[in-house]
N, C-alpha and C positions, 0 to 999 in steps of 0.2 A: 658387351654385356649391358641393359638395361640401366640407370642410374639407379640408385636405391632414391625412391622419396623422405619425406621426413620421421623421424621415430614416431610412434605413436605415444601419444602422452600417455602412462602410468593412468591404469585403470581399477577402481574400487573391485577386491574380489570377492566370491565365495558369495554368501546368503546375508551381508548386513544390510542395513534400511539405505545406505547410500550404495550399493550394487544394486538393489531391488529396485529405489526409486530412477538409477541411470537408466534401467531397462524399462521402464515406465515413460522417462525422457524422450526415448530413441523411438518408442514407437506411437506416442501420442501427442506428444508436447510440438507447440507451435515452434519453428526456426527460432524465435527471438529466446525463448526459454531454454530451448538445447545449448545455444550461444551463452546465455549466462551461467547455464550448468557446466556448461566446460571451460569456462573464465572462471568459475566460484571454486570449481572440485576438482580440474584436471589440467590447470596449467595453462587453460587457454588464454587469448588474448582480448585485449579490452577492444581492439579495432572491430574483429567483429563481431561483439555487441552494437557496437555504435551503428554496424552495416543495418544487420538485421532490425535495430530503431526506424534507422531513415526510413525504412520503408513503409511508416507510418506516418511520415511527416508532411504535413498540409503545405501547400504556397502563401497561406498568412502566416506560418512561422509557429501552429501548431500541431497536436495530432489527433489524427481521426483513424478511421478502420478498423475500430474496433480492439483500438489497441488495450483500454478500457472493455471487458469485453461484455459490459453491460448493455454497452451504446454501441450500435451496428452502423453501418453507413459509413462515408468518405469524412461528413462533419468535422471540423475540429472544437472540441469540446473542453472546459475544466479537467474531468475527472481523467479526459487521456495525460492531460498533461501532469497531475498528482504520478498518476504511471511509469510518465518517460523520464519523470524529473528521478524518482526513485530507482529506476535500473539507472540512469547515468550516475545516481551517488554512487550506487554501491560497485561500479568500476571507475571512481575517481575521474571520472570527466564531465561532472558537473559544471561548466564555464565555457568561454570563450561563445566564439559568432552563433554558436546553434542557440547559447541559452540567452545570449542577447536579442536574438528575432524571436524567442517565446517569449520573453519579458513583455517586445511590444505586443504581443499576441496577447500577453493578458491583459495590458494597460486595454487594449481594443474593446474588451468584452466585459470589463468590468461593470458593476454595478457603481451608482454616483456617490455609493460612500466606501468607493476605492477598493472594495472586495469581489470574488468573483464569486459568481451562481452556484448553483451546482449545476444546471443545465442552462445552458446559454440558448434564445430563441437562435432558431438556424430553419431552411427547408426543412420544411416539416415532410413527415411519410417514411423515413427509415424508422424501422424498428429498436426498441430500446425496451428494458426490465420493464415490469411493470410499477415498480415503486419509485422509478426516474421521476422527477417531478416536469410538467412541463407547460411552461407559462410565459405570456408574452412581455410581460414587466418582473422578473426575476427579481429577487432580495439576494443581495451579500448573504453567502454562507459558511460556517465555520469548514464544515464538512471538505471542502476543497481547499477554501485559502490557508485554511491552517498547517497542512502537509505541505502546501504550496512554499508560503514564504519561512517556514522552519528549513525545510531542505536546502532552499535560495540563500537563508544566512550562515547554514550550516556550512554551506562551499563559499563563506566568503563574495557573496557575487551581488554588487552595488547596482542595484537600480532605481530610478525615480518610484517607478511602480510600488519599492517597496513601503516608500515611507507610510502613505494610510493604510494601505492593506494592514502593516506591522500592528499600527494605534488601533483597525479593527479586529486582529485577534486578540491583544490585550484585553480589550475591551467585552468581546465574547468567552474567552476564558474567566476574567472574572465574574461575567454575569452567570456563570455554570457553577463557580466556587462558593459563590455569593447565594444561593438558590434563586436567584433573578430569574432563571429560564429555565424550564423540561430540559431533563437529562435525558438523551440519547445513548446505549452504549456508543456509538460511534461516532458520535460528537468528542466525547471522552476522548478516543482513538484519535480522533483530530487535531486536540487540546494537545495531547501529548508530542505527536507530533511535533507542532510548533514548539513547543517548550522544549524540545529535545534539541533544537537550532536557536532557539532566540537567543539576539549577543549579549543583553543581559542578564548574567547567569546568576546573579544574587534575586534575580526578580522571578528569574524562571523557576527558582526554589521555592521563594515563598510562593508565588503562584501553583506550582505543584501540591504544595503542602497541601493546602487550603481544597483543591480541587480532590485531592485523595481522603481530604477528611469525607467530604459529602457521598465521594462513592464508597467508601466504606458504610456511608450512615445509612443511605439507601441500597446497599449490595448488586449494587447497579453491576459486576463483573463477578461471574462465577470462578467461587476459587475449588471448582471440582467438578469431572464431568456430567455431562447432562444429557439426558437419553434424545434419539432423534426423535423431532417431530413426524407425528404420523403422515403418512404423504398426502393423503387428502387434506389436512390441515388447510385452510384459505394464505395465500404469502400475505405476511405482516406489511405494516407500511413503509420497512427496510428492508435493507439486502438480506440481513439475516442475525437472530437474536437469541441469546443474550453471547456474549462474548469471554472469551477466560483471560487467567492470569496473562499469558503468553502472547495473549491478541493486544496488550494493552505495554506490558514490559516487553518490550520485541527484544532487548538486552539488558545484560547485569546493569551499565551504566546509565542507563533511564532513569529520569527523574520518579515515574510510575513503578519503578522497582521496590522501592520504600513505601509503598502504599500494603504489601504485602508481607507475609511472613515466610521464612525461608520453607517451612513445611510447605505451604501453599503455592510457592511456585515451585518444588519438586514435584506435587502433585498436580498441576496442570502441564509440567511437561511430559509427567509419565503419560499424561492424556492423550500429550501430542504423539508422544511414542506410538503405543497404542492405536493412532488414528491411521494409521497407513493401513492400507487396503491392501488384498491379494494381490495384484496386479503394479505392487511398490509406488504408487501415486498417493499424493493426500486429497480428500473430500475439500471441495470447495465450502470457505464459511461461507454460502451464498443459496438461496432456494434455486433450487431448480424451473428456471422459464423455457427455455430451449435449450436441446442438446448440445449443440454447438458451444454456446456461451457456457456451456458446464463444463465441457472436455478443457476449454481454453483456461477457467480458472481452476484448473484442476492441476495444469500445468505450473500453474504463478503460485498457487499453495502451495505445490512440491520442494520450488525452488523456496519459497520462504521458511517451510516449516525446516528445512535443512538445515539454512540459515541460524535459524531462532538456534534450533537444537547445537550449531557448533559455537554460537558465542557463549553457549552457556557453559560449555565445557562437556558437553554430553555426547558421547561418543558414536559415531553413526557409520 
């Protein structure tokens, strides 16, 4: 008799939003999002996630291929690595030699006041969004370093790299609290980020405070849904605007959770409910530039808005 293989892990049934979006997983989503979908919701395992990363991983010790899927090409860039550093939190293998060779990866690319770009110059000619910025003397930007080194302190994980990079989000978070500089929504999302790992947590308080007074003053984050842009619409000069409760409190224990009232994130999750599409996928927050890179983050919203939706206790 043939050996039995292994059980199949315990799968979501019937017509809920996590049956619907599995069948959305299975037939659209990139390998690396399948893998996390079955590490987050069915028991799978952390190793391979880790498989399906590598295969994004550059020989300077970053990632490229679009793992980002704004940015096409072999490249290794910032915002891939904002990416890979966030699927390794979220199955606890944030550390050790892999995140040691991105570390020098960032120190490489850095800008001279210790932050990274958002687009690092590289061969030029692969394709990328069109709101990518791209230039041959880059500035430190909140936008990258800030996810960057919150996640890095968030796993505990000591590098030289971190010391300025650290003094420059301080220093860009308070110039956002302060009205020092244009508000971005996703600068915000940046800000938060970082405060969500910085080891000083009586500073990352008041530093939250302070940043959720202004976006409340300016309503810089909608606390209720908002109709789609007409598709002729010209793309903004971001990925995609304005942003809700739920894009900003990714969990109940966010510092940007307090910025909000309990009505109000009920009511942006109902949003998020709501946003699932016939075919159990979530819409990317992202304008559409090419199909490709739509399906891709079509796949990475699924797996987040799952997320968002079960730490909040909302049933899926």
């Amino acid at each position: 008799m043939p050996t039995p293989g292994p059980a199949e892990p315990a799968r979501p049934a019937g017509s809920s939003a996590l049956a619907r979006a599995e069948r959305f997983v299975w037939l659209s989503a990139r390998v690396l999002e399948q893998r996390r979908f079955a590490y987050h919701f069915l028991d799978g395992g952390a190793e391979a996630v880790e498989t399906a990363l590598t295969a994004y991983l550059g020989t300077d010790g970053g990632y490229g291929h679009a793992l980002d899927p704004d940015l096409r090409g072999p490249v290794s860039q910032p915002p891939h690595a904002v990416h890979a550093l966030r699927v390794l939190d979220g199955i606890g293998r944030c550390g050790g030699q892999r995140v040691e060779r991105l570390c020098r990866y960032l120190t490489s690319v850095s800008t001279p006041d210790g932050a990274l770009p958002v687009c690092h110059p590289s061969p030029h000619g692969y394709p990328a969004a069109p709101w990518v910025p791209s230039a041959d003397d880059p500035r430190g930007d909140l936008l990258t370093t800030g996810p960057v080194v919150g996640l890095l302190h968030r796993n505990e994980v000591w590098h030289a790299w971190l010391f300025r990079a650290t003094d420059f989000c301080w220093a860009a978070v308070a110039a956002l609290a302060e009205g020092g500089a244009a508000m971005r929504p996703y600068e915000v999302a940046a800000a938060v980020a970082f405060l969500d790992g910085a080891p000083d947590r009586a500073r990352a308080e008041a530093a939250g405070v302070r940043l959720g007074r202004r976006v409340r003053e300016e309503r810089l984050i909608v606390p209720s849904p908002v109709p789609e842009p007409a598709e002729d619409r010209p793309l903004p000069p971001g990925p995609g605007e304005p942003l809700q409760v739920h894009d900003i409190a990714r969990t109940p224990g966010s510092p940007a959770r307090r910025w909000f009232t309990d009505a109000e994130v009920e009511r942006s999750l109902d949003a998020l409910v709501a946003a699932q599409q016939e075919d159990g996928g979530w819409p990317p927050h992202r304008r559409a530039w090419t199909p490709g890179a739509t399906l891709e983050w079509r796949s990475v919203a699924t797996i987040e808005a799952l997320l968002t939706l079960r730490a909040y206790g909302r049933r899926i």
